[in-house]
C-alpha positions in Angstrom: 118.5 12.3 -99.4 122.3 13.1 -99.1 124.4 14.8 -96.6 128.3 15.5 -96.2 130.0 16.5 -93.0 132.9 18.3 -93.9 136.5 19.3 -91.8 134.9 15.9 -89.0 137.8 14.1 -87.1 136.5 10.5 -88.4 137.2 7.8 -85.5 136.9 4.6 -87.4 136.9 1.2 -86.0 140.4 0.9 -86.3 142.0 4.4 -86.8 141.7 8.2 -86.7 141.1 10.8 -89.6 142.4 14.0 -88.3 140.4 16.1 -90.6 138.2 14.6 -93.8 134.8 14.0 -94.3 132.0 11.5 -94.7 129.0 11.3 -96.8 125.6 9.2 -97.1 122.6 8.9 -99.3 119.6 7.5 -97.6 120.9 7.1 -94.3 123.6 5.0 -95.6 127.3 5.5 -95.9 128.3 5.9 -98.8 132.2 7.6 -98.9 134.8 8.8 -96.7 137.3 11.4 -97.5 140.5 11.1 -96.1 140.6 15.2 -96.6 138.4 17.8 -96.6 136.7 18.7 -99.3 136.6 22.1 -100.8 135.1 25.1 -98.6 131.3 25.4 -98.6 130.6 22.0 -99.5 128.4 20.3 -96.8 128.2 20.8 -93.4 131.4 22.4 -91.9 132.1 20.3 -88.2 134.6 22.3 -87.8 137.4 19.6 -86.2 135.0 18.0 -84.4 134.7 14.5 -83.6 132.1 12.7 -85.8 131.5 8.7 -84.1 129.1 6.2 -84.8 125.7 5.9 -83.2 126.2 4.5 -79.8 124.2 0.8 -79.1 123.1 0.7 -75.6 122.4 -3.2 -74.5 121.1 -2.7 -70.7 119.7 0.2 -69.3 117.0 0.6 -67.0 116.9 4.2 -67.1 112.6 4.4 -67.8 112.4 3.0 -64.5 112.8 6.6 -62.9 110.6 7.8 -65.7 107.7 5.1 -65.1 108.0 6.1 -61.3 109.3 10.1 -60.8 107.7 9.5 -57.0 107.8 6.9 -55.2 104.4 5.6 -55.5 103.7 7.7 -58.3 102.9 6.3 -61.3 103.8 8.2 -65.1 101.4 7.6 -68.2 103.6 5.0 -70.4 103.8 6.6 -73.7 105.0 10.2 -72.3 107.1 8.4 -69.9 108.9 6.4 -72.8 109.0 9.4 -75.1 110.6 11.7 -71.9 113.2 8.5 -71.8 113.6 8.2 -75.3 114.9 12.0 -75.6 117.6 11.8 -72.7 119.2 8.5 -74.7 119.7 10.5 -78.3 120.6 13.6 -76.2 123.2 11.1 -75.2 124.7 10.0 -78.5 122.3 7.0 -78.3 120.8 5.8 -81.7 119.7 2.2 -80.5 118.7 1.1 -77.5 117.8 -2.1 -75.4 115.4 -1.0 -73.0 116.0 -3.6 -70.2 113.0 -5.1 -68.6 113.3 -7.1 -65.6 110.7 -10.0 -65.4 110.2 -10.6 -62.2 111.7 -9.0 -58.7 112.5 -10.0 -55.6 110.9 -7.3 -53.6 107.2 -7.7 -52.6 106.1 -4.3 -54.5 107.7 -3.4 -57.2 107.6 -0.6 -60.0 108.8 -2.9 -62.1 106.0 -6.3 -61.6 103.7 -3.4 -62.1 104.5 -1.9 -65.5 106.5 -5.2 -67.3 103.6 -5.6 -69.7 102.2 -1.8 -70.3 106.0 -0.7 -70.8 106.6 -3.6 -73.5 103.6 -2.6 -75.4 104.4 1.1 -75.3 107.8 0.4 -76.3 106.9 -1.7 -79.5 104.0 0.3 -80.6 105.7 3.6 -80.5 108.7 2.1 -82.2 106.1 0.7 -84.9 104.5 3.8 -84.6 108.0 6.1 -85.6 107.2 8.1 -82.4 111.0 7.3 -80.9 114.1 9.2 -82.4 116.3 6.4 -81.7 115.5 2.3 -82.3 114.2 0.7 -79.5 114.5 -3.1 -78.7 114.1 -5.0 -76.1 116.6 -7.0 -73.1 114.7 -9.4 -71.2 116.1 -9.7 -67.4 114.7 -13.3 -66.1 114.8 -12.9 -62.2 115.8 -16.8 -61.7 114.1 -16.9 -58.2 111.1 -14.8 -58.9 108.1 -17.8 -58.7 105.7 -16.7 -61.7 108.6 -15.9 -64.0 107.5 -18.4 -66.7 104.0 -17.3 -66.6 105.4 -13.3 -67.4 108.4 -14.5 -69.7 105.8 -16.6 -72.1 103.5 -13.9 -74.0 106.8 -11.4 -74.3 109.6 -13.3 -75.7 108.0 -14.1 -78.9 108.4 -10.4 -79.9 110.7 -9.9 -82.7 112.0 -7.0 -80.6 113.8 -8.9 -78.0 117.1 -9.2 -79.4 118.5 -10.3 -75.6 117.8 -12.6 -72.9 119.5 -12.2 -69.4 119.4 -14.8 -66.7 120.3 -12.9 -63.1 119.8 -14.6 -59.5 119.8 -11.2 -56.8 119.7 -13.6 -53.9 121.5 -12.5 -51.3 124.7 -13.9 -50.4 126.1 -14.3 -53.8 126.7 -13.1 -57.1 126.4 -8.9 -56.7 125.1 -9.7 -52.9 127.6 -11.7 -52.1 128.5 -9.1 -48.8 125.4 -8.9 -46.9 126.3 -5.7 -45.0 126.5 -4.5 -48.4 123.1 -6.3 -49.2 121.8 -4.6 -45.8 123.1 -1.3 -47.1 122.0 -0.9 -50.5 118.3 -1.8 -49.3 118.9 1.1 -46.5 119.2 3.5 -49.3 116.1 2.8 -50.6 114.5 3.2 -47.2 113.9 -0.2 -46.0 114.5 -0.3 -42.6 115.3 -3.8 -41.6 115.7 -5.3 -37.7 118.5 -7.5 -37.6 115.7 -10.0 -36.9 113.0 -8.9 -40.3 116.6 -9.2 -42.5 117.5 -12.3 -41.5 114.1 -13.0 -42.3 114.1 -11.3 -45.3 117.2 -13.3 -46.3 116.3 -16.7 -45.8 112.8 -16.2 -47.4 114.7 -15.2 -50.6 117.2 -18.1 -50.2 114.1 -20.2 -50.1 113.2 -19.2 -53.2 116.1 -19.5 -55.1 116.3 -22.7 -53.8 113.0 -23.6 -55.1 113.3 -21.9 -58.5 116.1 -21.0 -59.8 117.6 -24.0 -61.7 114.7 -25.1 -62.7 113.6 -21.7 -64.4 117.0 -21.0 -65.5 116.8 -24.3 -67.4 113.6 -23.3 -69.1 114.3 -19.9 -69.7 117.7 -20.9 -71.8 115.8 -23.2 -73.3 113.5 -20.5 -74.9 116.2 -18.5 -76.0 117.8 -20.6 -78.1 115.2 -21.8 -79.4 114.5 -18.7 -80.9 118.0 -17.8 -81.9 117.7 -14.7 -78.8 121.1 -13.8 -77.8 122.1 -14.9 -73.7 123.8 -12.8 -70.8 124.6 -13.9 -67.8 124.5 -11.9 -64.6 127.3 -10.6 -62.0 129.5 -13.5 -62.7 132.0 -13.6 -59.6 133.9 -17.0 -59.8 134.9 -19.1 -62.5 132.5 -21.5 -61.9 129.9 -19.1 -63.1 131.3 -18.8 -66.3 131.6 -22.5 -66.6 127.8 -22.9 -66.3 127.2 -19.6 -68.6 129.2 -21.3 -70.9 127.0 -24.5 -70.4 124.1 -22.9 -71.3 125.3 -21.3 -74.3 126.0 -17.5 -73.0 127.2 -15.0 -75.5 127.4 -11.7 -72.9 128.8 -11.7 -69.5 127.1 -8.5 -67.7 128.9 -6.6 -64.9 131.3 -9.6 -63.6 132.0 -8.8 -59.9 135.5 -9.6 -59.9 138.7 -10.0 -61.9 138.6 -13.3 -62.2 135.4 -13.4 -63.3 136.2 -11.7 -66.3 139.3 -13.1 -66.7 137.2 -16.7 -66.9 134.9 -14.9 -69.1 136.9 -13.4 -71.6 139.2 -17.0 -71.8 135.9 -18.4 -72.8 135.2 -16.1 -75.9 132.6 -14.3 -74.0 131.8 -10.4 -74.3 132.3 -8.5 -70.8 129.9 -5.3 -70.0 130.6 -3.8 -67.3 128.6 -0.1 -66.4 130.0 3.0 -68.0 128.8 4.6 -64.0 131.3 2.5 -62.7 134.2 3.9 -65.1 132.6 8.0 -64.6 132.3 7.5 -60.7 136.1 5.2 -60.3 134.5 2.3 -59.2 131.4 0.4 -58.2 128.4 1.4 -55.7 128.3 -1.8 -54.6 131.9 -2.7 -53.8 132.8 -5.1 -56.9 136.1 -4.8 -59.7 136.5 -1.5 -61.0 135.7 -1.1 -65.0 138.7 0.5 -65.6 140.6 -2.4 -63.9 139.1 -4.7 -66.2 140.0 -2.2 -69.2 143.9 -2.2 -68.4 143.8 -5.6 -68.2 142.5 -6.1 -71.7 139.0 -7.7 -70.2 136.3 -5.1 -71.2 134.3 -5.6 -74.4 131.4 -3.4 -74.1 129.9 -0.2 -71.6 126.5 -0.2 -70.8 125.3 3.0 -69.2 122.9 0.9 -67.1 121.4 3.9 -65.2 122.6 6.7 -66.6 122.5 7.6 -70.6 124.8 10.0 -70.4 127.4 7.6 -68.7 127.8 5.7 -72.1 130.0 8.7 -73.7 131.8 9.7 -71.2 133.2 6.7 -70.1 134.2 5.7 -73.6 136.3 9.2 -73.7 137.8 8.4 -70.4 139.1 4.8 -71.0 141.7 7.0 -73.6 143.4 8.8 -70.4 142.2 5.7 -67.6 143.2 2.9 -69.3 145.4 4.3 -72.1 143.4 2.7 -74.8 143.0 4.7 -78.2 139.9 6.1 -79.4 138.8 3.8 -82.0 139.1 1.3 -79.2 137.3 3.1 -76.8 134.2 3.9 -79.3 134.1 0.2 -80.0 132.9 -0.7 -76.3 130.1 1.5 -77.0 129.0 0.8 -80.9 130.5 -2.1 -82.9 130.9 -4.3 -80.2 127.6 -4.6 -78.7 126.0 -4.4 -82.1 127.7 -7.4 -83.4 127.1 -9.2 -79.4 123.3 -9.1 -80.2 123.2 -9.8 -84.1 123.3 -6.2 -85.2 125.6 -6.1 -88.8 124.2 -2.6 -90.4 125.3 -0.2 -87.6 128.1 0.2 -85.1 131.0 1.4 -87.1 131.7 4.3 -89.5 132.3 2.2 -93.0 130.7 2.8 -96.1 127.3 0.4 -96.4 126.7 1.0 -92.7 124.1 2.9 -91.2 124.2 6.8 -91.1 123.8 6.7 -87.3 126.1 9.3 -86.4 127.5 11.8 -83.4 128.8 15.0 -83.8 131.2 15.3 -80.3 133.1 17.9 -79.0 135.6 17.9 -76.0 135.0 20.2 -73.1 137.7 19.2 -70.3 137.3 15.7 -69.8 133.3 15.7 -70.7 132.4 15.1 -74.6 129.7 17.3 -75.6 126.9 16.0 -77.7 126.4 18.1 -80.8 124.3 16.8 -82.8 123.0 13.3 -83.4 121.9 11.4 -86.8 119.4 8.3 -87.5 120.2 6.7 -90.9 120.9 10.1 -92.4 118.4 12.3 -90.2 119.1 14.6 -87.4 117.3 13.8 -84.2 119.3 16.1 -82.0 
């Protein structure tokens, strides 16, 4: 099967084509035209921009899926399909669907639906029911006690293609302002005493106490021997990303601060930070701003983390934010995290890559999505 996209603005990896066109033979590129070619011949973009796939490394966006309701429980397959179409209505063609193993809280959406969401995932990405490529991000919950015991029977899978080691104790790392800590958890409608969050607290120190090194020894351990690419976790000093860098870390995901980054990226290390945090101006949570970390040459990749739609956006706005160009700006959401977790055949608009493609066109400051391509077929 062939295609050509005609009269496209072609954003390369390293520079624009104002107007030419691209063409692929079985969902591989296979030329690019620095001009258009004659009228009527394939499809007529009409100026618009034509990107690679996005590659989306964290989000936990099947979470609202799996549980509409609080308490309320989705079937698995519709709830991953339902999922599935927001991320290619997004511009996403592959996605790591993180799953956090383990939690901190008591009752969790997430302890209950770890294993039934892993099977869905895999077996309707073996089953061609997805329209874009589904892998899988492990997130190891350091102080979460049965960790191991979850981690074992998953990680085998050759569909994890990342391992994340996070510690959400409070007092540190992300929760390193309890009134912040206090706060978030308000929002979610736990209503803490000053007395039940103290408790709360020093429970969950307890366990990280307990735990945590030992199962973040153990959990690296497993990685690498399976050749699984690492991330750490809301890095926030430099000493953070001297034990990352210990434990053989590739990824640094959502550093806190500046100078966590800064640490990070002086290391060789990839920073992600959210594409929310670049949309909204900041971070919920009170931490670095992305687009600090952009003007300061210290962001590698977006992830839309909650939010599919975030990915796009925020890659269009780091042009007028952080006064990067466009090629640039795609990178953080295509080549870059492709080639972070060992992914050579997509990412990029170069002939022998994959035809995973985005049609985009610019309304205001928002990029519309137009229509979206898997190796040569349109999904959206």
């Amino acid at each position: 099967m062939s295609q050509l996209f005609n009269h496209a603005r072609l954003i390369l990896a390293d520079r624009v084509i104002e107007r030419g066109a691209l063409e692929t033979v079985n969902g591989v590129i296979t030329a690019i035209h620095e001009q258009p070619l004659p009228e009527g011949c394939g499809m007529d973009l009409g100026g618009d921009d034509l990107i690679p796939g996005l590659v989306e490394i964290h989000t936990d966006n099947l979470e609202k899926h799996l549980m509409p309701r609080n308490g309320v429980l989705w079937p698995m397959l519709p709830a991953v399909i339902t999922h599935d179409a927001q991320c290619v209505a997004a511009g996403i063609t592959t996605v790591l669907d993180a799953l956090s193993v383990g939690d901190l809280e008591g009752e969790s959406v997430r302890l209950e639906t770890l294993h039934t969401a892993f099977a869905a995932i895999n077996a309707g990405q073996e089953a061609g029911v997805f329209r874009a490529d589904h892998l899988i991000h492990l997130r190891c919950e350091l102080a979460y006690p049965d960790l191991l015991a979850e981690l074992a029977p998953l990680i085998d899978h050759p569909a994890v293609r990342l391992v994340s080691v996070m510690d959400h104790t409070p007092g540190q790392r992300q929760y390193r302002d309890l009134a912040q800590y206090k706060k978030y958890y308000a929002k979610k409608k736990v209503n803490w005493t000053d007395d039940t969050f103290e408790a709360a607290v020093a429970e969950r120190r307890a366990m990280q106490a307990r735990y945590s090194a030992t199962h973040n020894a153990a959990v690296v351990e497993m990685a690498q021997a399976r050749r699984i690419a690492l991330a750490s976790h809301d890095d926030t000093d430099p000493a953070h990303i001297e034990l990352a860098c210990r434990d053989g870390v590739v990824i640094s995901e959502f550093p806190t601060t500046r100078a966590a980054a800064a640490a990070a990226h002086k290391a060789g290390l990839w920073t992600v930070m959210g594409a929310p945090n670049v949309v909204r101006g900041g971070s919920h949570s009170g931490n670095v701003a992305a687009v600090e970390l952009a003007r300061a040459g210290l962001l590698d990749i977006l992830s839309s983390d909650y939010v599919p739609a975030s990915l796009l956006h925020a890659a269009y706005l780091l042009q007028e934010q952080a006064g990067w160009t466009l090629p640039t700006a795609i990178a953080t959401v295509s080549r870059t995290p492709a080639r972070a977790i060992g992914l050579a055949d997509r990412g990029e608009i170069a002939v022998g890559q994959r035809a995973d493609l985005v049609r985009v066109r610019a309304h205001a400051d928002t990029p519309l999505v137009q229509g979206v391509w898997k190796q040569g077929r349109q999904v959206f």
